[in-house]
C-alpha positions as CSV (number, residue, x, y, z in Angstrom):
1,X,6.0,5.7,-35.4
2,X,10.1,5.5,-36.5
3,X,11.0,2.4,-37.8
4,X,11.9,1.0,-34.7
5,X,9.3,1.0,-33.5
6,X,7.3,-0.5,-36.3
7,X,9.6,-3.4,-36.2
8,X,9.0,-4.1,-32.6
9,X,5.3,-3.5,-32.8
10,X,5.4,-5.9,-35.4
11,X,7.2,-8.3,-33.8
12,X,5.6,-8.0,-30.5
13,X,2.0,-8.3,-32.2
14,X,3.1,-11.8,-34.0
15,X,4.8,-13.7,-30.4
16,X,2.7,-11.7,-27.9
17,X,1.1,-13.9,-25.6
18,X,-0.7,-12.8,-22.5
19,X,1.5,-12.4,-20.2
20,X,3.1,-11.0,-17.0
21,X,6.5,-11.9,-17.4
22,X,7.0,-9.4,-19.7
23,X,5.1,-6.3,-20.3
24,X,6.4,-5.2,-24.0
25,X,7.2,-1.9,-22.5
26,X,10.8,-1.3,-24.3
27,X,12.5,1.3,-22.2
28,X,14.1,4.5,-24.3
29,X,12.2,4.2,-27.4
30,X,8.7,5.0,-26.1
31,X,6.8,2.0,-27.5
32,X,4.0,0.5,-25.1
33,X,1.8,-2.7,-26.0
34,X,-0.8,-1.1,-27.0
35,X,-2.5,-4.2,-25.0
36,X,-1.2,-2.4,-22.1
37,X,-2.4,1.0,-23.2
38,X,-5.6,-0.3,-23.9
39,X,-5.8,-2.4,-20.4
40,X,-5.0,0.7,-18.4
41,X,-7.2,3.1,-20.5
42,X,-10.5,0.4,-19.6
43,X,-9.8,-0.1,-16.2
44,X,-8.5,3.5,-14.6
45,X,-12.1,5.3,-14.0
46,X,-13.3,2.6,-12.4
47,X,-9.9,2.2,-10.5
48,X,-10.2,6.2,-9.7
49,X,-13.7,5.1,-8.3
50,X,-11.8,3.0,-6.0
51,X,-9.1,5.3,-4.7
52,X,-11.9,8.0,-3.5
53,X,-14.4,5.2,-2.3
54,X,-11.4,3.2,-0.4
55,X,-8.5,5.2,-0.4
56,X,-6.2,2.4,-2.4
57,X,-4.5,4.2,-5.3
58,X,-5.8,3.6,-8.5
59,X,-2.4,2.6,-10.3
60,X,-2.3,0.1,-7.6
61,X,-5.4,-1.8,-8.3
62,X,-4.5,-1.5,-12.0
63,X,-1.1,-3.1,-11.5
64,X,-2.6,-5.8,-9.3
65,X,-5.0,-6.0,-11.9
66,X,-2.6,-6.2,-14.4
67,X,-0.2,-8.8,-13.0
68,X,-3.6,-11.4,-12.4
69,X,-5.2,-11.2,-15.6
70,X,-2.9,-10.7,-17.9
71,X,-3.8,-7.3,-18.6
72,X,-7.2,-8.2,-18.6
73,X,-6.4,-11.1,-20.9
74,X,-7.0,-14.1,-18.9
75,X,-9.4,-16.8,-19.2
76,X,-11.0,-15.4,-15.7
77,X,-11.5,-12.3,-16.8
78,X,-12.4,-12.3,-20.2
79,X,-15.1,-14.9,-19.2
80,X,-16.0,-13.9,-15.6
81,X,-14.6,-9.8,-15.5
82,X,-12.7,-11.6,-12.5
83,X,-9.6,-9.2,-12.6
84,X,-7.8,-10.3,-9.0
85,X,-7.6,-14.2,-9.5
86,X,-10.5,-13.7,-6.4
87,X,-11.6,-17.4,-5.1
88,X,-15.6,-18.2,-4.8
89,X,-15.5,-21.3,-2.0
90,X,-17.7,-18.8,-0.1
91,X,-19.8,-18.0,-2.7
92,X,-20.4,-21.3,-4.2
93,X,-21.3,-22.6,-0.4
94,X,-23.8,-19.2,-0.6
95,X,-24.9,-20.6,-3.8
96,X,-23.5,-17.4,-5.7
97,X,-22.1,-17.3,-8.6
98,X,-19.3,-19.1,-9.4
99,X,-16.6,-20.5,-12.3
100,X,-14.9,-23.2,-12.1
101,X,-11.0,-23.5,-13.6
102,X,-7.7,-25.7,-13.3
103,X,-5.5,-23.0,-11.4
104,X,-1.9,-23.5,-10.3
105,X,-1.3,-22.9,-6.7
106,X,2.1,-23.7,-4.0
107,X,1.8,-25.7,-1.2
108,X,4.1,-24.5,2.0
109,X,7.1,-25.8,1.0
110,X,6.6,-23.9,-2.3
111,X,5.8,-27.6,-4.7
112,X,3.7,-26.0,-7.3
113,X,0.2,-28.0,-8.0
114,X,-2.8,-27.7,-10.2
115,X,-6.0,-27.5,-8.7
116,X,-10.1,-26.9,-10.1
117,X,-11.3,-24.1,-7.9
118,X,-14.5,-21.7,-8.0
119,X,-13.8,-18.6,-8.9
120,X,-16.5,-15.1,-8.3
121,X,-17.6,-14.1,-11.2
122,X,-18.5,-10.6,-11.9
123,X,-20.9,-8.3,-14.1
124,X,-18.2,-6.3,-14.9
125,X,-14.9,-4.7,-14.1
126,X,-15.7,-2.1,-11.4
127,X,-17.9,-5.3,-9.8
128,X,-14.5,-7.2,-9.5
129,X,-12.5,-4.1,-8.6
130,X,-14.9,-3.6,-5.5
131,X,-14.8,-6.6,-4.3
132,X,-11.5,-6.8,-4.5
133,X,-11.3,-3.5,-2.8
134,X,-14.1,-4.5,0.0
135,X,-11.3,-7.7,0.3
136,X,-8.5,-5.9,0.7
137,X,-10.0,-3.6,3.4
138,X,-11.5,-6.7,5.5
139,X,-8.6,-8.9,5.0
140,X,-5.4,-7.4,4.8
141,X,-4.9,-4.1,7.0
142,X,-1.4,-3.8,7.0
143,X,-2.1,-3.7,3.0
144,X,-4.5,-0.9,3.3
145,X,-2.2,1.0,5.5
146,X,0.9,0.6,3.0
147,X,-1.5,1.8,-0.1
148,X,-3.0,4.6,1.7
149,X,0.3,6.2,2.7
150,X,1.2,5.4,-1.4
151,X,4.2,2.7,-0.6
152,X,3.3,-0.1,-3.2
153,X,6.6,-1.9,-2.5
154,X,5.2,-2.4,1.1
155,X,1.8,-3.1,-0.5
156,X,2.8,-5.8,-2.5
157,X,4.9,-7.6,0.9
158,X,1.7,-6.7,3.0
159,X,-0.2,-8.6,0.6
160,X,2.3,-11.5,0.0
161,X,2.5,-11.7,4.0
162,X,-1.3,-11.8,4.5
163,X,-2.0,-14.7,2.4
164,X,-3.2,-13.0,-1.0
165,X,-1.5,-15.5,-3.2
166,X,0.8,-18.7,-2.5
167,X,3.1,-18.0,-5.4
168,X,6.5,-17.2,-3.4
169,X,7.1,-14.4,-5.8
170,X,4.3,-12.7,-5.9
171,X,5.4,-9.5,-4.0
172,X,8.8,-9.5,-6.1
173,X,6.5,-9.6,-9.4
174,X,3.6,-6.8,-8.3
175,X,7.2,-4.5,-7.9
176,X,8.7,-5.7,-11.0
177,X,5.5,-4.9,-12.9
178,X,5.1,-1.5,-11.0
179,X,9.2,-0.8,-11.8
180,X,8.1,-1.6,-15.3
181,X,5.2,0.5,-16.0
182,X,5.1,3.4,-13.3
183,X,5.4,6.3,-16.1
184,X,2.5,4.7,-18.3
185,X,-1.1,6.1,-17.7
């Protein structure tokens, strides 16, 4: 490690917050978060389990992933191994289940609110990631079709489109995070 990068890891390690704003990959020098390192190193074989079992490409998953829990940071998923932000009203009407959390959500006209919702909860990561992949396939085909021909800029609208999340940027993030990190891993 060149001084450089000592400085920035330094740095990063004292202000680094989880976050998906900012990934704390800084381009030319080769440093990487190691949280990102890390995050992609725990989740790929169960995201290669995905891509032969469904076809979705693992980097896909993991930027998904990535993007709704912080890399793996989150409340939800260091408490639940929820990786996708995935809702429980289902399962807590099944009586599976569930935790409950203060999440932010849009309404149409794009007013941000705060709302307590259930939330799955999952024995562990590959749990979460098929589900998530089980949901993808039911729910949003056009999604599917995008990941399976390997177009995550598509995947990401597909998603957006279908109702996956109300944030009005959430398509517009998934690409900016997959911009950010596509030569990591």
């Amino acid at each position: 490690m060149n001084v450089l990068e000592w400085l920035l890891h330094l740095l990063l390690r004292v202000t680094d917050k989880p976050t998906i704003t900012f990934t704390k990959v800084i381009t030319g020098t080769g440093y990487v978060n190691p949280k990102v390192t890390n995050f992609i190193a725990k989740i790929k074989p169960a995201a290669e389990a995905i891509e032969k079992d469904f076809g979705i490409p693992w980097r896909f998953a993991m930027i998904q992933a990535a993007h709704e829990s912080a890399w793996g940071l989150s409340r939800l998923t260091v408490e639940v191994n929820n990786l996708f932000g995935v809702t429980g009203d289902t399962w807590y009407q099944e009586g599976k289940p569930v935790y409950w959390i203060m999440t932010k959500e849009y309404a149409k006209d794009q007013t941000p609110f705060e709302i307590k919702r259930p939330f799955r909860k999952y024995d562990s990561w590959e749990g979460s990631l098929r589900d998530w992949a089980g949901l993808i396939t039911r729910r949003y085909p056009k999604a599917l079709e995008a990941a399976k021909i390997g177009d995550f800029t598509a995947f990401a609208h597909e998603l957006q489109e279908g109702g996956y999340a109300t944030d009005p940027r959430y398509a517009v993030q998934l690409v900016q995070l997959h911009d950010e990190i596509k030569d990591i891993g």
